[in-house]
N, C-alpha and C positions, 0 to 999 in steps of 0.2 A: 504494500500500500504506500503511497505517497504521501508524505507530510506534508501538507499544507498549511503553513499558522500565517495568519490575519492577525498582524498585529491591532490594539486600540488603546486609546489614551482618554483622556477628557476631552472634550469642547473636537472629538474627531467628527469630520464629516461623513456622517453614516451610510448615508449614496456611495461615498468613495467605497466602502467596507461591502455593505449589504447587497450590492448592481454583483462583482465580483464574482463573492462567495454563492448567489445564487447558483450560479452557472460554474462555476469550478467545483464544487461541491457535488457536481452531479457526473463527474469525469468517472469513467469506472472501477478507477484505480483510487480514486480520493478518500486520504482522509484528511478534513479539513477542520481546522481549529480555531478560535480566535484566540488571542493571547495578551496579557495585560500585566504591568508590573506588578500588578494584588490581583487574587478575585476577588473582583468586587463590583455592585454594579458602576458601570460605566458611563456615567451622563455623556449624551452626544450634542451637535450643537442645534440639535432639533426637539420635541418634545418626545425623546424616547430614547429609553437607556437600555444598555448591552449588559448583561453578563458574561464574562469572556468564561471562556471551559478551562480555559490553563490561565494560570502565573506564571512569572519569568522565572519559580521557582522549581517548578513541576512540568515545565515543557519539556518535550522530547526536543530531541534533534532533529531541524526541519530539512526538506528537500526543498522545498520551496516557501520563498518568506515574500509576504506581500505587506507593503506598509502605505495606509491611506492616510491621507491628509486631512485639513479643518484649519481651524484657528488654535487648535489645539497644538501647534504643529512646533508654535515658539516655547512652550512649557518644555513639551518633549525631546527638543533638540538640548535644551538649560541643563535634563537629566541625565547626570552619567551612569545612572545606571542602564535606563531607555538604552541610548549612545552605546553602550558596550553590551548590550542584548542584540541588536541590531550587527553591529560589527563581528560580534560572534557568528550568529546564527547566521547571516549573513554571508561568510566565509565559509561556512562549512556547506553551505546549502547549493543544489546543483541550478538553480532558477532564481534571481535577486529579483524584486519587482514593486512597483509602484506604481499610485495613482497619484493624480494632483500634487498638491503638497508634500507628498507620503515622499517625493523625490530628493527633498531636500532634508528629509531625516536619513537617507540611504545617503546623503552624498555628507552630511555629516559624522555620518561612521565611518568615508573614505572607502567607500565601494560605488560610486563612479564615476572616478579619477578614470581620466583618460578615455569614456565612455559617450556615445553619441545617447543623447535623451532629452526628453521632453518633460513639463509640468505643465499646470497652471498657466493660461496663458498670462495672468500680469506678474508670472512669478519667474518667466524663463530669465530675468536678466540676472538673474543670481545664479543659474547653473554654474559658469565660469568661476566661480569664487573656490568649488573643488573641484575644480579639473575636469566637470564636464562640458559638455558641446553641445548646444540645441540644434536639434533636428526637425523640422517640422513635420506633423503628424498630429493623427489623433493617438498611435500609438505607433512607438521608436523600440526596434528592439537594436541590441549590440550585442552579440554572440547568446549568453545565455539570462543576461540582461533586459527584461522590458518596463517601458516604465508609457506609464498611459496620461493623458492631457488630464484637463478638468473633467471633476466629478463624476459624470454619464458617460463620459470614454473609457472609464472602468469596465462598463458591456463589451466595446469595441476589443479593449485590453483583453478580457477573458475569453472571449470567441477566438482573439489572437492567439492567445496562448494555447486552447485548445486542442488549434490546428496544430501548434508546432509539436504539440505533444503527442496525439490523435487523430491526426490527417484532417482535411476539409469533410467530412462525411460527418465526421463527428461532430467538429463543431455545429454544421450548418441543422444539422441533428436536434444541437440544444436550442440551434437560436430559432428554428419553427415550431418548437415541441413550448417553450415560453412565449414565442410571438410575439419576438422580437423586429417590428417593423416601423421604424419612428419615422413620423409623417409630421415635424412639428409648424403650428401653424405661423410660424413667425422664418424669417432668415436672420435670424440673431447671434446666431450661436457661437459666433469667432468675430474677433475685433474687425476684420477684413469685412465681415457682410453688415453688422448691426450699425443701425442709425449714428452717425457721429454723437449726435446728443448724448443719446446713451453709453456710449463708449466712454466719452467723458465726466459723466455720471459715475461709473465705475471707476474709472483712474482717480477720480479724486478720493473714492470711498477706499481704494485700497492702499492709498500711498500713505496714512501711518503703519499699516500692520505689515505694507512693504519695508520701510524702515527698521520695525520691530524685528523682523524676522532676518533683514540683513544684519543687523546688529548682535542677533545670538548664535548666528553662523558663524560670523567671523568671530565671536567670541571663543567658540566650541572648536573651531579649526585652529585657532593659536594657542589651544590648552597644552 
């Protein structure tokens, strides 16, 4: 069976975790975990909390480690213990991965230095800070490295990974058997198609917690 652990933290965004784990959890070989520095429940940044099944205490050794993002993301980079579960598990694991933000706790453990990948899109301009490369995509793989855009390219991410692991039969398996066909009624969804207005609506709403979170990277990378 495959180790699967889904890391979670507070304040994570739960789309990034829960889109995923849907569809990877159903692989035939999966077994799939979330994982948390306690158990305990998990408030996410929405109104509904996680129980993770393991602690960083009682995790197994994973095969593959998925780490999603949130606002939770600047706590969790601060933590060295977080930081050195990641790094661990991380190194030992034959599949490194991420969603949104969940990139920039993998690149603060220093697994992808040197690595082509994607975040967030108002967060790619921090890749560079550890040595990785943005790529554009909804989802960037670099050998056995994948790391997925914002939030709902988490789907895109797991159908990805599916195939690499399972062939396209497979994946395309899971993605009609959930129906999985998104028809959204707006063209918003990347800086490139949505209204300027709104783009700029968002750059200004993100530009402290872009600050905050360059600030505990570089913190975390000069330790």
């Amino acid at each position: 069976m495959m180790k699967i652990g889904f890391l979670v933290f507070d304040s994570v965004t739960q789309l990034d975790m829960t889109g995923p784990l849907q569809f990877l959890s159903r692989l035939p070989d999966a077994d799939a975990m979330t994982i948390a520095k306690e158990k305990r429940l998990i408030e996410t940044d929405c109104p509904m909390a996680i129980m993770p099944t393991h602690g960083f205490d009682d995790a197994p050794s994973l095969d593959m480690i998925c780490v999603p993002g949130g606002f939770g993301v600047v706590p969790a980079i601060r933590d060295a213990e977080t930081i050195d579960f990641v790094k661990t598990q991380g190194g030992n694991a034959d599949y490194v991965t991420s969603v949104c933000t969940g990139a920039l706790i993998l690149g603060a453990a220093g697994l992808l230095t040197g690595k082509r990948a994607t975040t967030h899109w108002a967060y790619t301009s921090l890749l560079p800070l550890f040595g990785a490369t943005h790529a554009p995509g909804r989802v960037v793989r670099d050998g056995n490295t994948f790391t997925g855009g914002g939030v709902t390219a988490g789907i895109d991410f797991a159908l990805t990974v599916a195939a690499a692991l399972h062939g396209d039969d497979m994946a395309q398996t899971m993605q009609l058997g959930l129906e999985y066909d998104p028809h959204p009624p707006f063209n918003a969804g990347t800086p490139d198609t949505a209204p300027s207005t709104i783009l700029d609506q968002l750059n200004d709403r993100y530009e402290a917690p872009l600050i905050e979170t360059k600030a505990a990277l570089e913190a975390a990378l000069n330790q």
